[in-house]
C-alpha positions, 0 to 999 in steps of 0.5 A: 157100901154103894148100891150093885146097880141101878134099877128102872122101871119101864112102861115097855114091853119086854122086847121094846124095853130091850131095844130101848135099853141097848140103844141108851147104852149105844149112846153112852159109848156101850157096845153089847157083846153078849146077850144071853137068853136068859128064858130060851136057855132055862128051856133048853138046859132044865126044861123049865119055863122062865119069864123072858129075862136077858142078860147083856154083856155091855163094853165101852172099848176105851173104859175097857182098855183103860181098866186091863191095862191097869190091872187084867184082873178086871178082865173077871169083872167085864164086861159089864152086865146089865137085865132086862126082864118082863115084870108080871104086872107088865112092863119091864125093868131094866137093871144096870151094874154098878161098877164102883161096887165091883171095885170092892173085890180084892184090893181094886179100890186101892188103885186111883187109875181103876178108881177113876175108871169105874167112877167114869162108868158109873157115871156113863151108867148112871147116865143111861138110867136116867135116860131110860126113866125120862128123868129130866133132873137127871144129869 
């Protein structure tokens, strides 16, 4: 079974590492469509107080357009979401899904053409994370 996503620790502050985040996404072909405020909305809706924690609705438009060809169910599963939340330690960490493992609903993986478009993704995603860690060995 592969890991959800992938996880990186950044020695930035919340808004820098959201910016930074959005930017390597930028760079691998990944527009954001959504972005929710995670702690603006646990405010509002329930009065409660939250660490700031975004979501991020990430889409690259040709891997999208692959995918909902193939099969509209994967609509369920874009776009492809990716966090970004103030640690209380400092810093920040970034989460990435990752798409192969949403691939394991139903019978998606038995599809080679949505198969190749999640190993294209993941390896996209994977790509950012490393970027994002300053990872030389990376990629």
């Amino acid at each position: 079974m592969e890991e959800m996503g992938f996880e990186v620790h950044l020695d930035l502050a919340y808004e820098a590492a959201v910016e930074r985040v959005v930017a390597a996404l930028k760079a691998e072909g990944f527009g954001v469509l959504t972005r929710i405020d995670v702690q603006a909305t646990m405010k509002e809706k329930l009065g409660e107080d939250f660490r700031p924690y975004v979501i991020l609705g990430a889409c690259n438009p040709p891997l999208a357009f692959k995918a909902l060809s193939t099969d509209p169910l994967m609509g369920l599963m874009l776009p492809c979401n990716v966090t970004v939340e103030a640690e209380p330690e400092g810093g920040s960490l970034a989460r990435l899904v990752n798409p192969e493992t949403m691939l394991a609903t139903g019978n998606l993986r038995q599809n080679e053409n949505l198969r190749a478009v999640a190993e294209e993704a993941r390896a996209r995603l994977e790509r950012v994370a490393c970027a994002l860690a300053d990872e030389a060995e990376c990629g």
